[in-house]
N, CA, C and O atoms as CSV, one atom per row, in Angstrom:
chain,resi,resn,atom,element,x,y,z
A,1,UNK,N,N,0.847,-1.182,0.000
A,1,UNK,CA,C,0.000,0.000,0.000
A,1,UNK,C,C,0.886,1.237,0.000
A,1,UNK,O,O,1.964,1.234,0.595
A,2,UNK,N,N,0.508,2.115,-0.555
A,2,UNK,CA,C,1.258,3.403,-0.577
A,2,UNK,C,C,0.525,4.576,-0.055
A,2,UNK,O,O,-0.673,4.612,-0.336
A,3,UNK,N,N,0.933,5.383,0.534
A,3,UNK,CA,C,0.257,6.324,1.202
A,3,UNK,C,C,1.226,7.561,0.798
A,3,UNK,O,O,2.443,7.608,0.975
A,4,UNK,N,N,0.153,8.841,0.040
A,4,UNK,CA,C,0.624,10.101,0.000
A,4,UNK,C,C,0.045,11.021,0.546
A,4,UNK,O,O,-1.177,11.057,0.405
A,5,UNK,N,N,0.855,12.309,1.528
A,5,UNK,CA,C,-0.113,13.166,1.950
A,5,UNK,C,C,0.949,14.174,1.437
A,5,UNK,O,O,2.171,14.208,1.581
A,6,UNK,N,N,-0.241,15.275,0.556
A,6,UNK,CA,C,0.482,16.385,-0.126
A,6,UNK,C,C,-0.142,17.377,0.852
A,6,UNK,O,O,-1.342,17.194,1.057
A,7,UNK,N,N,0.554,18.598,1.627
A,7,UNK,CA,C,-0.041,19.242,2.316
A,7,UNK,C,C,-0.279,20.952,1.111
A,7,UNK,O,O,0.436,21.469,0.252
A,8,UNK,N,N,-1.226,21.190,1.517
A,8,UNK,CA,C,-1.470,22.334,0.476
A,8,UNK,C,C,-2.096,23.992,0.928
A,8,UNK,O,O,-2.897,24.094,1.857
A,9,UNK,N,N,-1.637,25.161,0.184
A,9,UNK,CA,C,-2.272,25.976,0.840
A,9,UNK,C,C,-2.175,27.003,0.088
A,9,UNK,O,O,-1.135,27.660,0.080
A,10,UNK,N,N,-3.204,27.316,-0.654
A,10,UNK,CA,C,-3.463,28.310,-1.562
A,10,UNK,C,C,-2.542,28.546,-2.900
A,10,UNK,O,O,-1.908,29.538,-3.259
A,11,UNK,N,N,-2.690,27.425,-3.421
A,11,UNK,CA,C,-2.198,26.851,-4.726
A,11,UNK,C,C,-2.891,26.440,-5.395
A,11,UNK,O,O,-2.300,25.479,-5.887
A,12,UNK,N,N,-3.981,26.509,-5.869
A,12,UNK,CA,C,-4.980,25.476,-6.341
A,12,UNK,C,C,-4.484,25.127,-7.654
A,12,UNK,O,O,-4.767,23.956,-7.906
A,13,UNK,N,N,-3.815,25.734,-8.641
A,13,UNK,CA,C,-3.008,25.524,-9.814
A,13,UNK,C,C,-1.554,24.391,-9.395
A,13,UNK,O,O,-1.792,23.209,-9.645
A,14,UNK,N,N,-0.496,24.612,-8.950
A,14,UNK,CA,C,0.139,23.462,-8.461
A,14,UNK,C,C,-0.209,22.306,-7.635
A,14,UNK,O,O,0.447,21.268,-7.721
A,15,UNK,N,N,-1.383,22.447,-6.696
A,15,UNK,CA,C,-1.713,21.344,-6.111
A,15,UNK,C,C,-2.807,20.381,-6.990
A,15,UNK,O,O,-3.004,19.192,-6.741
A,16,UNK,N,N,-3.421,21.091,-7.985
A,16,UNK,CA,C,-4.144,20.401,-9.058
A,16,UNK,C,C,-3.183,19.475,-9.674
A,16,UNK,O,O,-3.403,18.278,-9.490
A,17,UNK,N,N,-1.726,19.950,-10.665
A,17,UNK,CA,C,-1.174,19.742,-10.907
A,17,UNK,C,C,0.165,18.228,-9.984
A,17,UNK,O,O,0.818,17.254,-10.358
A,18,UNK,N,N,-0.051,18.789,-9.015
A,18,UNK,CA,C,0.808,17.177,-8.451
A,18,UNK,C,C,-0.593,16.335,-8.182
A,18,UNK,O,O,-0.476,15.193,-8.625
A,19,UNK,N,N,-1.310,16.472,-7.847
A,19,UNK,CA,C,-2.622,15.547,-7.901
A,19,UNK,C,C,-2.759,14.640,-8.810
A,19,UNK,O,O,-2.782,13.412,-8.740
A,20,UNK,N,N,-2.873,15.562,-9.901
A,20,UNK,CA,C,-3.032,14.659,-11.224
A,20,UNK,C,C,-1.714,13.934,-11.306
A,20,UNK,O,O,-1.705,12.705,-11.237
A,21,UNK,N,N,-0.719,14.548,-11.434
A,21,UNK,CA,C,0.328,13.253,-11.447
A,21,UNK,C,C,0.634,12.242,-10.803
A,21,UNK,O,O,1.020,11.210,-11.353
A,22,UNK,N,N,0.500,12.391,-9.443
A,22,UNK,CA,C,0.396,11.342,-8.395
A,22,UNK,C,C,-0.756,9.860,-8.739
A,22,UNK,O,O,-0.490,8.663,-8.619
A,23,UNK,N,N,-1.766,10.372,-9.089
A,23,UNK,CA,C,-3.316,9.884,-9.781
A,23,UNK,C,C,-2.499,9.059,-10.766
A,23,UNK,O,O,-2.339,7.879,-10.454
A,24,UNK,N,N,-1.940,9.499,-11.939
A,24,UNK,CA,C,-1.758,9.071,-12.902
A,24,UNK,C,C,-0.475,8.284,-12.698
A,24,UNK,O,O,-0.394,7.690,-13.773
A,25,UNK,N,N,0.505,7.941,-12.028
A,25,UNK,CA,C,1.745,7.998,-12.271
A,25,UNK,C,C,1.935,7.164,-10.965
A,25,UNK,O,O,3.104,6.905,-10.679
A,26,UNK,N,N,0.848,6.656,-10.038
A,26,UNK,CA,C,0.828,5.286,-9.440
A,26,UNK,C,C,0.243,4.421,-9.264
A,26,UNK,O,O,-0.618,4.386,-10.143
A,27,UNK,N,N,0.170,3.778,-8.750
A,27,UNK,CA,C,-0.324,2.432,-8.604
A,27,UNK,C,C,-1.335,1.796,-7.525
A,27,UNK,O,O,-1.272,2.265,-6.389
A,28,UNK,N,N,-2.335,0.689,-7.800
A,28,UNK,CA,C,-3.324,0.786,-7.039
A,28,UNK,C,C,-2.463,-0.441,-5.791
A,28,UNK,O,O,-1.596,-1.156,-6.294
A,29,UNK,N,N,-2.625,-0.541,-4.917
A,29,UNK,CA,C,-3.621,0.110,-3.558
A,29,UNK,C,C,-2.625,1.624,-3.308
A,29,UNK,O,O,-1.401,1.751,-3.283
A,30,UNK,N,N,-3.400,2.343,-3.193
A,30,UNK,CA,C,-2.961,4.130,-2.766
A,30,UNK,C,C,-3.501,4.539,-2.031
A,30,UNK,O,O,-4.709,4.593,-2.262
A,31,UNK,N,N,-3.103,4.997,-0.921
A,31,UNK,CA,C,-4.116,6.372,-0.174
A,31,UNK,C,C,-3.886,7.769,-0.250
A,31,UNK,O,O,-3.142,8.241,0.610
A,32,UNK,N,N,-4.483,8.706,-1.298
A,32,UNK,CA,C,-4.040,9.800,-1.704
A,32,UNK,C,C,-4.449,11.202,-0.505
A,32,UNK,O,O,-5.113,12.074,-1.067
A,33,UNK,N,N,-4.271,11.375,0.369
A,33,UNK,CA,C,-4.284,12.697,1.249
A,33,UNK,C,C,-4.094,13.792,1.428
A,33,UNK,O,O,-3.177,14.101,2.189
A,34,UNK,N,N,-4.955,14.894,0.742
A,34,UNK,CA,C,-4.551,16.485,0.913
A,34,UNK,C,C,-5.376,16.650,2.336
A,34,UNK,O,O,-6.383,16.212,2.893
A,35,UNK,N,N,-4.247,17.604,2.566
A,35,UNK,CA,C,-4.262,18.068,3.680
A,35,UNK,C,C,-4.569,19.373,3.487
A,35,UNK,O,O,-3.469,19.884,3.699
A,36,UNK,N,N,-5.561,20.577,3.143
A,36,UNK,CA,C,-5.517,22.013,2.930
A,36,UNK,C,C,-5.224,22.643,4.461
A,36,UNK,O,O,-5.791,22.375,5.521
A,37,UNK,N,N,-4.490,23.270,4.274
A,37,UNK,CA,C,-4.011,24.119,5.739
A,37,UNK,C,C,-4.653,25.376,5.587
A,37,UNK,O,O,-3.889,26.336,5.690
A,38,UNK,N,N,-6.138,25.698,5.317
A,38,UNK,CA,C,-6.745,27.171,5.560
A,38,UNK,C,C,-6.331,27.874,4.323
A,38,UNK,O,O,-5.526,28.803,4.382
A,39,UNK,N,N,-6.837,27.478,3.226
A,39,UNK,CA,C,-6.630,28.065,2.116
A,39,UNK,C,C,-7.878,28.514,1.838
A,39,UNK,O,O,-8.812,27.903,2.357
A,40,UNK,N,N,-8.187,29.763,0.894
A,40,UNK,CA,C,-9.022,30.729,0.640
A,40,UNK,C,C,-9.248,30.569,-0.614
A,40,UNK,O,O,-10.387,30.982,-0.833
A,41,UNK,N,N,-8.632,30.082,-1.814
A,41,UNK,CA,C,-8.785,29.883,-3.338
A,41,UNK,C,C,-9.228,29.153,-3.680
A,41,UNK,O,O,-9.163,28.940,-4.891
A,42,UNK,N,N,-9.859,28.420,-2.949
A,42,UNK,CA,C,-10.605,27.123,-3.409
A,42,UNK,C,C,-9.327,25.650,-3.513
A,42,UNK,O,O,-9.661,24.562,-3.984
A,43,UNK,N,N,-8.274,25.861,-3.117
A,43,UNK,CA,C,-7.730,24.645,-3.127
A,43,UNK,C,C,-8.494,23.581,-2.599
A,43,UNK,O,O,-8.883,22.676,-3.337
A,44,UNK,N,N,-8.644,23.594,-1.882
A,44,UNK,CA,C,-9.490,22.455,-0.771
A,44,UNK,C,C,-10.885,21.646,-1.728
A,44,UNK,O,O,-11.407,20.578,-1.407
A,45,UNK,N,N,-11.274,22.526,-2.977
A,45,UNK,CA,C,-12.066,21.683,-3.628
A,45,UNK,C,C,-11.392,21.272,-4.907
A,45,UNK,O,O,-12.131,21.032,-5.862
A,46,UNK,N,N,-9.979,21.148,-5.072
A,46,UNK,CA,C,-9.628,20.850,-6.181
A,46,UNK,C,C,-9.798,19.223,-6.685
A,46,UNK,O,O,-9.776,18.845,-7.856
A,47,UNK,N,N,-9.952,18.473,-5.619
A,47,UNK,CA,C,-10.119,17.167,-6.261
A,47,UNK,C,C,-11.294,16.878,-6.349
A,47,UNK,O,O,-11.767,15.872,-5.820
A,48,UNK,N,N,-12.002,17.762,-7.074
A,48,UNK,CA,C,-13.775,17.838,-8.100
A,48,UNK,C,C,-13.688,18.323,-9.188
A,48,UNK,O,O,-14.587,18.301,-10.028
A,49,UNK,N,N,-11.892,19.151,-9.410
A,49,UNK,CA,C,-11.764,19.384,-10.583
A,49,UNK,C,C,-10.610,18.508,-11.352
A,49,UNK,O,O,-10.064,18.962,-12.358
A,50,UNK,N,N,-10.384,17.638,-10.986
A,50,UNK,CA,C,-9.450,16.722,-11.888
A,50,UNK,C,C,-9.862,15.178,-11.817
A,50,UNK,O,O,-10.689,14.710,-11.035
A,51,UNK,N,N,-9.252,14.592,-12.620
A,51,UNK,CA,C,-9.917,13.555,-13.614
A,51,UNK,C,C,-9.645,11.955,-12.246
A,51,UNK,O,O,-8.820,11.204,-12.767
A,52,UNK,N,N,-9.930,11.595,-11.360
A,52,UNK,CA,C,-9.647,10.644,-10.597
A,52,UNK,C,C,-9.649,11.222,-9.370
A,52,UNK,O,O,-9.090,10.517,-8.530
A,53,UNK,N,N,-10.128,12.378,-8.914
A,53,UNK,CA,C,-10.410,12.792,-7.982
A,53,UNK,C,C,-10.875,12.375,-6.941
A,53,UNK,O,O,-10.557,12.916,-5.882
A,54,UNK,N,N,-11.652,11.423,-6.970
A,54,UNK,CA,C,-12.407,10.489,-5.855
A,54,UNK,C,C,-11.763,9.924,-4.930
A,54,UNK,O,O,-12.148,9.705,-3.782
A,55,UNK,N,N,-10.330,9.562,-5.620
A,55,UNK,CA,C,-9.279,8.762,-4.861
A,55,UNK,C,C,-8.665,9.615,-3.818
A,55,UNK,O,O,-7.596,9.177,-3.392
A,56,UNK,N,N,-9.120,10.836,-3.252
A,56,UNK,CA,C,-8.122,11.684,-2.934
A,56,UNK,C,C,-9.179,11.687,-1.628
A,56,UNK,O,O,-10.390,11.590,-1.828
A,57,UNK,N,N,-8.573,11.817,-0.159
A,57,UNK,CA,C,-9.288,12.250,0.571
A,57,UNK,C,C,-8.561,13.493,1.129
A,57,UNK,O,O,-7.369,13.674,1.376
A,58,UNK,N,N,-10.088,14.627,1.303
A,58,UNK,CA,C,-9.600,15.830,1.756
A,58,UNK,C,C,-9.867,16.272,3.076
A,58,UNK,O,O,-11.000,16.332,3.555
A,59,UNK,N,N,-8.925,16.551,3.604
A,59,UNK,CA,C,-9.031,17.289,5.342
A,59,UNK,C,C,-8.393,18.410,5.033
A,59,UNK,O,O,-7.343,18.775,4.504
A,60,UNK,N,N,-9.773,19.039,5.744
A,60,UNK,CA,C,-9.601,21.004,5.555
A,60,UNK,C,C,-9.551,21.163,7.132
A,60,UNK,O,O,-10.182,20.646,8.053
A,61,UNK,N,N,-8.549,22.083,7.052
A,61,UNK,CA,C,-8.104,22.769,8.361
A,61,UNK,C,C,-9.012,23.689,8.025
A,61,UNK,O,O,-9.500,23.783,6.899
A,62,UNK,N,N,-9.327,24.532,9.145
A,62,UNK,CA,C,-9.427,26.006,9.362
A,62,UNK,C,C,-8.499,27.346,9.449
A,62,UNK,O,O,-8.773,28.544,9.379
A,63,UNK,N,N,-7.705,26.874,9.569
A,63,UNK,CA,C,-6.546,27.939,9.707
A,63,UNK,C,C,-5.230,27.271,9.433
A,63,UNK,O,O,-4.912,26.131,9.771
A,64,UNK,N,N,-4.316,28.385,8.589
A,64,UNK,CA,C,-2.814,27.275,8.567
A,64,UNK,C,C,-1.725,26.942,9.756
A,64,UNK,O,O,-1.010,27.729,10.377
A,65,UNK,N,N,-1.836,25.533,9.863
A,65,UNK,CA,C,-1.110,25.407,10.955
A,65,UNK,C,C,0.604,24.584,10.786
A,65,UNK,O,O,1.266,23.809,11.477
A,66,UNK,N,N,0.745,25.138,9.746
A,66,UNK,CA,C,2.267,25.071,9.486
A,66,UNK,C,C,2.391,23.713,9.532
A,66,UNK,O,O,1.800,22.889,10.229
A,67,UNK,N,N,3.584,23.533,8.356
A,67,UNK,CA,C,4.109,22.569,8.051
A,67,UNK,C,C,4.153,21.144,8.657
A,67,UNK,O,O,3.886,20.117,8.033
A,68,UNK,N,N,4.630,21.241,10.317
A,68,UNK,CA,C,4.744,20.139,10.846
A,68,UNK,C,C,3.456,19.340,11.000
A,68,UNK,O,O,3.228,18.236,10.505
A,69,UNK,N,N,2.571,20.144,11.843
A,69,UNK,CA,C,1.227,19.889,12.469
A,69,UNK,C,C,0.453,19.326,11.625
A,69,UNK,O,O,-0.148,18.289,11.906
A,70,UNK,N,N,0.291,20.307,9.728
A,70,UNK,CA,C,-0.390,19.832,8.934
A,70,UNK,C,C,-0.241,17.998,8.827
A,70,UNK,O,O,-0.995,17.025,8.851
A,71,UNK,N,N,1.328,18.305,8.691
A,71,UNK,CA,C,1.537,16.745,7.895
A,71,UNK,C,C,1.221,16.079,8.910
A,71,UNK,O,O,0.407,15.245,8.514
A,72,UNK,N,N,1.477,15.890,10.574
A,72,UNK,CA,C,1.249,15.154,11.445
A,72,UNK,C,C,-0.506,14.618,11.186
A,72,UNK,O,O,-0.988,13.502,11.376
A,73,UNK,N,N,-1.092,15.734,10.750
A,73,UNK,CA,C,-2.603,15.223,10.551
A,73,UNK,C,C,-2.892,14.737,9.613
A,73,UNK,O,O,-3.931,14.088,9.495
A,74,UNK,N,N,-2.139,14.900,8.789
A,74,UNK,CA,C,-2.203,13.983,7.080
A,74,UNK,C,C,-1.813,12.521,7.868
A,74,UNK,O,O,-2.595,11.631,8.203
A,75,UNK,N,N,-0.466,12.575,8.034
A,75,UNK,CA,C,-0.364,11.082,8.583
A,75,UNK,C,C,-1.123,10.348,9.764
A,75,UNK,O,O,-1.287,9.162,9.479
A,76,UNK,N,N,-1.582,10.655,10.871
A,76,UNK,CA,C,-2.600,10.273,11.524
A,76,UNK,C,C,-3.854,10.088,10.725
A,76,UNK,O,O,-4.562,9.105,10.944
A,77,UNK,N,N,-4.087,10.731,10.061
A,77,UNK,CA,C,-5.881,10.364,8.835
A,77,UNK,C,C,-4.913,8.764,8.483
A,77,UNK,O,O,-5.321,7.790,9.116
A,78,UNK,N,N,-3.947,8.571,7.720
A,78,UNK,CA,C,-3.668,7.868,6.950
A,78,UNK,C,C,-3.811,6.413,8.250
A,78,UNK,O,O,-4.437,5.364,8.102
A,79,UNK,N,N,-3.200,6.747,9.152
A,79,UNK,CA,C,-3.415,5.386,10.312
A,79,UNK,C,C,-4.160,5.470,11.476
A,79,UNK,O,O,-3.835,5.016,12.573
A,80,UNK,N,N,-5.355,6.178,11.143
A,80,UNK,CA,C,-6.304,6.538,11.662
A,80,UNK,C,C,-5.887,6.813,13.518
A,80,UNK,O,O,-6.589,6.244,14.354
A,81,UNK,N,N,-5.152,7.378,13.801
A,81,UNK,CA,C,-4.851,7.718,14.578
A,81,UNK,C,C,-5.367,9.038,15.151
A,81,UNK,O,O,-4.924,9.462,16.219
């Protein structure tokens, strides 16, 4: 199993962009994980705009809580911790 958590935050153009490649460019069993850290541009709904989107689960923060914390919660979603 492979597990990715891309943490993201007001990029919706580059985080579209590694999405789709990640999507395309691995292999099944995957657990794909954005993490939006309080983004305002609509990042947080980008996986409704690309093509395999479903595979992606999204956890929206409310506010950005920096780098570490984000990913700590990406990886806890991933082992349900």
């Amino acid at each position: 199993m492979l597990w990715v958590v891309v943490l993201t935050h007001n990029n919706f153009r580059l985080t579209s962009l590694v999405l789709e490649a990640i999507i395309r460019f691995t292999t099944h069993p995957r657990s794909i994980i954005q993490v939006d850290n309080g983004s305002s541009d609509g990042t947080s709904d980008v996986r409704s705009h690309i093509p395999g989107g479903e595979a992606i689960t999204t956890v929206r923060l409310s506010s950005n809580t920096g780098f570490p914390k984000g990913h700590n919660i990406g990886s806890n979603t991933v082992f349900g911790a």
